[in-house]
N, C-alpha and C positions, 0 to 999 in steps of 0.2 A: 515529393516522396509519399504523402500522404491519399493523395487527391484519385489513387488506384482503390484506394480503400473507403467500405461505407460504411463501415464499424468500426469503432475506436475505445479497445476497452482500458482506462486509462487507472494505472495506481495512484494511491492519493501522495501517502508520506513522501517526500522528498520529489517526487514528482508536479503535486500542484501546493501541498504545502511544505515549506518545511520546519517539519515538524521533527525531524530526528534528534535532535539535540535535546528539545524538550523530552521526549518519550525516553530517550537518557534517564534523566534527573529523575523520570519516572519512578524508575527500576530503583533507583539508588534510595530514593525516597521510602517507598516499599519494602525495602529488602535491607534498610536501615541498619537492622538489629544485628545482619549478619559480618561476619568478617571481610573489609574492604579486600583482602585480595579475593577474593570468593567474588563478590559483587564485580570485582574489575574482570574477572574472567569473563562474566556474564558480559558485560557490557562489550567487550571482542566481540562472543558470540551474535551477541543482538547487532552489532556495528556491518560486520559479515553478513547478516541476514534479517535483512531489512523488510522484508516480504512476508517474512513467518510472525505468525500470531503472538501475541503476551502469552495465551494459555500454553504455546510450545516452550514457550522460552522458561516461565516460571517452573515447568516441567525439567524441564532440562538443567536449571539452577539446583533444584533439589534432587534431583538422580544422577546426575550426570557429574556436577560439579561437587555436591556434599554428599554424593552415594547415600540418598535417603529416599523414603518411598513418601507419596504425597498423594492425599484423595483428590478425586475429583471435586468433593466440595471446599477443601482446603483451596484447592487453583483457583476455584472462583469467587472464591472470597479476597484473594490477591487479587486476581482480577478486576472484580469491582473498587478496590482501593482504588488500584492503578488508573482507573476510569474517571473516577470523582476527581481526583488530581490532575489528571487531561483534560478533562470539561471545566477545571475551574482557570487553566494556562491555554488550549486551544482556541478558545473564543473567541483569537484576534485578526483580524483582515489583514497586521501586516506581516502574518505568517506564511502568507500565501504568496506565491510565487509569478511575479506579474509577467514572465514571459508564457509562460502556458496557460493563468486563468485569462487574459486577452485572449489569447488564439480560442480557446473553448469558447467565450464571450460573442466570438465575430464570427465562430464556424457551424455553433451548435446545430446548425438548422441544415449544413449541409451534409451530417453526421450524424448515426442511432452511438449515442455515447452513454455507455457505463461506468461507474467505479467500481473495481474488486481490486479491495484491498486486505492486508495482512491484521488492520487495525477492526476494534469490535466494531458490529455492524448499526449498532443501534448508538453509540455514541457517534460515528463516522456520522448518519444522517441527521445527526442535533447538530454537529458543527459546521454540515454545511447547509441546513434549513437556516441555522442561525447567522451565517454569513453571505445567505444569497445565491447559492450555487446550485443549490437541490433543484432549480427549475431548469439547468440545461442537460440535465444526466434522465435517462430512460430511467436506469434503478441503481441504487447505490446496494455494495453490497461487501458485508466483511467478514471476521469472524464472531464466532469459530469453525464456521465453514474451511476450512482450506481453499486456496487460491487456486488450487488446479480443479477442485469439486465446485470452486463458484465460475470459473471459465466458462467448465462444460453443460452446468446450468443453464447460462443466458444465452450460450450457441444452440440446445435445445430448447430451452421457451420460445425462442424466437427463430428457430430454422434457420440461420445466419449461413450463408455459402461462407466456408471457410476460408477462401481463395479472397473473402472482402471484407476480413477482420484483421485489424494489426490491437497488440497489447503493448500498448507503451509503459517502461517502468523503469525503474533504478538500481534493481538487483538481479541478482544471480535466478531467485526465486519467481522472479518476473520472468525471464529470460523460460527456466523449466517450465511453469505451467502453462506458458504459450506450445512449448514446442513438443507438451503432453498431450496436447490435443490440437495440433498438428494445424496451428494460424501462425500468423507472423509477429516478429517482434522486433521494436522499434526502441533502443535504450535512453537514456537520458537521465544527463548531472549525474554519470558515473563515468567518466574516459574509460575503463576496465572493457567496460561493456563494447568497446569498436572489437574486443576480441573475439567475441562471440556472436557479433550481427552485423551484416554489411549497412542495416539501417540504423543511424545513429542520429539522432537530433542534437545538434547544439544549438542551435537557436529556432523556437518557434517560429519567430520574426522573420526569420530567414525562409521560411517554406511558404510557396505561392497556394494559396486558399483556392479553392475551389471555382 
């Protein structure tokens, strides 16, 4: 499935780590002081949208769910909370996901592989300098870029024929900002996702390498 393709732009959460449940307790963590059902709303919305940034979400907790206006310096002061508390539970190698970080492991070299992910960009490349993976990725890359503005970045830095990039991810949001700027996309550790792409990975292990 893969082996047409010489770009591989890969999402991190739930994809090569997983991390969602922690990034959970995040929010809950953070958002402590507010009313648990308010907070469980949030946590749908984040469950649903796995792609999209803290800074959208924290945004949307406070507008959306508590009809209240929020600065941009208040979000990133959430934000950094939210960070320190990921950096000090992210740090563990057995949260990563051993069918994909093998397949990266044994293929890096016959693939230009990036990360664009939903999560910050400068914690994303402490957790994976700190676990050994920052050496098989061209460039890691998060927010608060948005996933469709970091896509179209690294297909322009790099002149990528679009016809030889797949985005492999686990959400819906994955799924849009492939087919915002018109590559292919490749789902995974979401069954939902056979609805919206005829490429569907269930097992790395399962796809003949190069």
């Amino acid at each position: 499935m893969l082996s047409k393709y010489k770009v591989i732009l890969w999402d991190f959460d739930g994809v090569i780590m997983d991390s969602m449940p922690i990034r959970s307790k995040g929010f809950e963590l953070v958002l402590a002081q507010y009313p648990k059902a308010q907070v469980d709303e949030l946590m749908t919305y984040h469950e649903l949208n796995g792609g999209l940034s803290r800074y959208v979400k924290f945004r949307y907790f406070f507008e959306q769910i508590r009809q209240e206006t929020i600065t941009e310096t208040q979000v990133l002061e959430l934000a950094a909370q939210f960070s320190e508390i990921m950096l000090s539970l992210l740090l563990d190698e057995k949260l990563l996901i051993p069918d994909s970080v093998e397949f990266i492991k044994a293929n890096w070299q016959n693939f230009q592989m990036h990360i664009v992910s939903g999560s910050d960009g400068k914690e994303l490349k402490m957790i994976n300098d700190e676990l050994g993976l920052s050496k098989y990725f061209k460039t890691i890359n998060g927010s608060p870029t948005p996933k469709k503005q970091l896509v179209e970045n690294i297909l322009t830095a790099n002149q990528y024929d679009k016809d030889e990039v797949v985005l492999i991810g686990d959400s819906i949001n994955d799924y849009d900002a492939a087919m915002v700027n018109n590559i292919s996309f490749a789902g995974y550790n979401n069954p939902e996702l056979k609805l919206l792409s005829e490429n569907y990975i269930t097992q790395f292990k399962l796809i003949v390498s190069q």
